[in-house]
N, C-alpha and C positions, 0 to 999 in steps of 0.2 A: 305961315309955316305949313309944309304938306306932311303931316305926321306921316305917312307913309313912307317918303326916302327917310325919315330919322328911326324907323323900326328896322331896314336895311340895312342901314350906316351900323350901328352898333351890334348887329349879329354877322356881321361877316367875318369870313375865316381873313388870315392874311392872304396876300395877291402873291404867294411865294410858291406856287402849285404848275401843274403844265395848263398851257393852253388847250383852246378847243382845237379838236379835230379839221382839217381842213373841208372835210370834206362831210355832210350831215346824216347823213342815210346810206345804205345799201340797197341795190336790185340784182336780186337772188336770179345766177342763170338757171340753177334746180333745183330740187329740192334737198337741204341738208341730211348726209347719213353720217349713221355709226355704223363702221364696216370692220368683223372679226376676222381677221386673217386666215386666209390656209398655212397650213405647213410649210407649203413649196411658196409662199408668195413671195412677191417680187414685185416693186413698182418704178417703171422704167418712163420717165413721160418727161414732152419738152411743156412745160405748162400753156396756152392756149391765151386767148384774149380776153381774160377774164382774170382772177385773183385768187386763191385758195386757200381759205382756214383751215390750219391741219393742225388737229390736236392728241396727245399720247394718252387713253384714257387711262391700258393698261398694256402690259407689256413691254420690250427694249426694242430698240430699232436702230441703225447704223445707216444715216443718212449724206447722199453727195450731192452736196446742188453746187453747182458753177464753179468748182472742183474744192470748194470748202468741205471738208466732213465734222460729223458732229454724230456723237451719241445720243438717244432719245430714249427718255426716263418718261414714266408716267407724272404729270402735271406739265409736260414742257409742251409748247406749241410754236407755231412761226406762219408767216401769211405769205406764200410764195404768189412772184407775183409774175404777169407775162413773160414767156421767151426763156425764162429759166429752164434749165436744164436738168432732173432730179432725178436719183436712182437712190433707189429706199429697199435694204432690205430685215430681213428681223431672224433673230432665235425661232426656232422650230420648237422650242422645248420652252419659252417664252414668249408666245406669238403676240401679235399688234393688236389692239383693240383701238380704233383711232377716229376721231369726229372728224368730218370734213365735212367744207360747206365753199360753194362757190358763187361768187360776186362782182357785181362793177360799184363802185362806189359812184354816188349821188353830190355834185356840189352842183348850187344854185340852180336844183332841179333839174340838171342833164348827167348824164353817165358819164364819168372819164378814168381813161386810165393812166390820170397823172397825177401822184398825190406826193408831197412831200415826205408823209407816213411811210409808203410803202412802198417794194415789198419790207417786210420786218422777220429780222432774224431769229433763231432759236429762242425763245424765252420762257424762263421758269416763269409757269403763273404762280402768282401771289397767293391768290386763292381758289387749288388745285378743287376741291371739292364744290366747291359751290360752281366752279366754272364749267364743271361735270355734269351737277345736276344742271342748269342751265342750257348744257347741248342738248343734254337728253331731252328736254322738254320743249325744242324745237322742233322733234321729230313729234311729238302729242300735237302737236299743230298741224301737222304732215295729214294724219287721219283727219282730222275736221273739214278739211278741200276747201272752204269758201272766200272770199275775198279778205273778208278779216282774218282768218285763220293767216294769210299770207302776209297780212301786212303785219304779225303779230312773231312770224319767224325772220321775216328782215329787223324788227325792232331788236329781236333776241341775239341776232348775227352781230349784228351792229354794237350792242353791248357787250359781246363776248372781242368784239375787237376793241373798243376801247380798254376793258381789263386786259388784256396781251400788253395793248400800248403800254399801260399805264407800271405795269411789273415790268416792262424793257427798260421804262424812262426812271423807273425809282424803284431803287432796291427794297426789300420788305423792313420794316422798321425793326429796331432789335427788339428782344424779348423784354426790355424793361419798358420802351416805348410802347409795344404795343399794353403792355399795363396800363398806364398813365393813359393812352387810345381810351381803354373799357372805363377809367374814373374819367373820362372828360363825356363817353355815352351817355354814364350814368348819371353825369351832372345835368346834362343835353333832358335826357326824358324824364328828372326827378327836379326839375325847379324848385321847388317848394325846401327840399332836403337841404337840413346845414351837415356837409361834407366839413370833417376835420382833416386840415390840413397834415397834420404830424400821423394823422392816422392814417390818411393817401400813401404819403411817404415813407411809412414804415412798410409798408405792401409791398412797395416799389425796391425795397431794400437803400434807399437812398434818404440821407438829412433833406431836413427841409429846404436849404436853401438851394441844394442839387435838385430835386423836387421842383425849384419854382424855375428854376433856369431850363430845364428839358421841358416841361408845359408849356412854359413862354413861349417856346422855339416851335412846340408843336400848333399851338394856337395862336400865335401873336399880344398873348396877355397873361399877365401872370392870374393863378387860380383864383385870387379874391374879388379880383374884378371880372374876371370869368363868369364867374358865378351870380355877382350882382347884374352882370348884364342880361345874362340869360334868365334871370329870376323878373329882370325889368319888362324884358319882351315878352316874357308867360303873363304878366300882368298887363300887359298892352292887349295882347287878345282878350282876356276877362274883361277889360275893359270895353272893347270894341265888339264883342260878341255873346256876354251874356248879361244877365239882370242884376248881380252880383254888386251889393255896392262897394264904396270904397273901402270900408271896416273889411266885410267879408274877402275881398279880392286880397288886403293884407294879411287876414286870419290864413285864408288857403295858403299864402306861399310863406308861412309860420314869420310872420312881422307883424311880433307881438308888440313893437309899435308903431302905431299908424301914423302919426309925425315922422318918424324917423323911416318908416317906409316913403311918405309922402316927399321927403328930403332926397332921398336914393334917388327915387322916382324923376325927381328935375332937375338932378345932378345927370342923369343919361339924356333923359329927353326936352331939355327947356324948359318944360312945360310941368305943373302941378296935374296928379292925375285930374281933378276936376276939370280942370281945363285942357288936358287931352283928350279927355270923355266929350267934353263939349266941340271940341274942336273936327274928335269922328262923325258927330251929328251933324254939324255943319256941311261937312265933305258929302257928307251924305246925301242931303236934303239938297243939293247943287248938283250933283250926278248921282241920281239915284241908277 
């Protein structure tokens, strides 16, 4: 058995998410700005052989591209893409504050400008402030000039387009899901914690068994086995990465008994932790 696909197999989200990008990287034609509008501005341009992240950081804007119009609110963004046609103008008395950054995307390490993605339309980002600070910290790159510095603002570009994509392709979750989101983080980095169910669901304003049907949906499992799984794989690293024996590995994630942790244990993995333990060193001792 190669304990390693069985550590995979049981922590994976469901397959019910977008696919990868077609395209893996970005190569930046300049260097990304934030540019504050004048009064009078005006942006009149047929876009060029390259790609354009334009995002609203603050300010309103009245945009026409390819005789579509669209109002632009601060967190909205769009990746105009060659040959477009755009004429952008703004309030004088609410002027534009707006990131841009320009690109050829990278598949199978050549430039092209054929993506299935794009160009991508108006989109509310998901998450308007972190998408924010994130420009802005591509421009902190800008000052440093060196080769990394560069390869560290295409990585940033490149992630600021996958969150676009990703708030174009799925609307933001409603406010009860993103509840049940923060009890499934907090399940994620507190393995050890027994989380009551009835007391999740009182949060959430929702009965348990609404409760376990929205988590399902969000995770592919309902909370209980959630939680044994993800409590199973924090014991799979103790196991595989510190001195900790069996007792102590069940005392940490509070399985106050070690039978019935040892039970759990090879209900997930096949395998009794002794013998998963043994089975790391083996792997080990063969490909070190």
């Amino acid at each position: 058995m190669d304990y390693r696909r069985e550590v995979v197999h049981y922590s994976r989200m469901p397959m019910n998410g977008l696919e990868k990008l077609s395209f893996t990287s970005v190569r930046l034609i300049d260097a990304p700005c934030i540019f504050h509008s004048e009064a009078q501005w005006r942006w009149r341009v047929r876009i060029p052989d390259y790609f354009n992240l334009w995002y609203v950081i603050s300010g309103c804007a009245l945009m026409a591209c390819d005789g579509i119009h669209s109002k632009l609110h601060p967190g909205m963004g769009l990746i105009l893409g060659p040959g477009q046609q755009v004429d952008v103008r703004h309030d004088p008395q609410n002027p534009v504050v707006n990131f841009a950054a320009h690109f050829v995307p990278v598949q199978n390490g050549k430039t092209t400008l054929s993506t299935t993605e794009l160009p991508l339309g108006v989109t509310q980002a998901a998450q308007p402030h972190l998408f924010a600070e994130l420009a802005s910290t591509t421009l902190s790159c800008r000052h440093i000039g060196d080769g990394l510095a560069e390869q560290q603002q295409e990585g940033l570009v490149y992630h600021l387009i996958t969150m676009l994509w990703r708030s174009h392709q799925q609307p933001p979750p409603d406010p009860i899901d993103q509840n049940i989101l923060a009890h499934i983080e907090n399940m994620r980095i507190q393995p050890g914690t027994r989380f009551s169910i009835p007391e999740l669901a009182a949060t959430a304003h929702l009965s348990c068994s609404q409760y376990t049907r929205r988590f399902t949906r969000l995770t592919g499992e309902p909370p209980n086995r959630f939680m044994m799984n993800n409590r199973i794989r924090r014991a799979c690293m103790l196991l595989r990465d510190s001195p900790l024996t069996i007792q102590e590995v069940a005392d940490a994630l509070e399985y106050h008994d070690t039978f019935f942790f040892s039970r759990q244990f090879k209900k997930v993995m096949d395998l009794s932790p002794a013998a998963y333990r043994k089975a790391v060193m083996a792997q080990r001792l063969m490909h070190p």
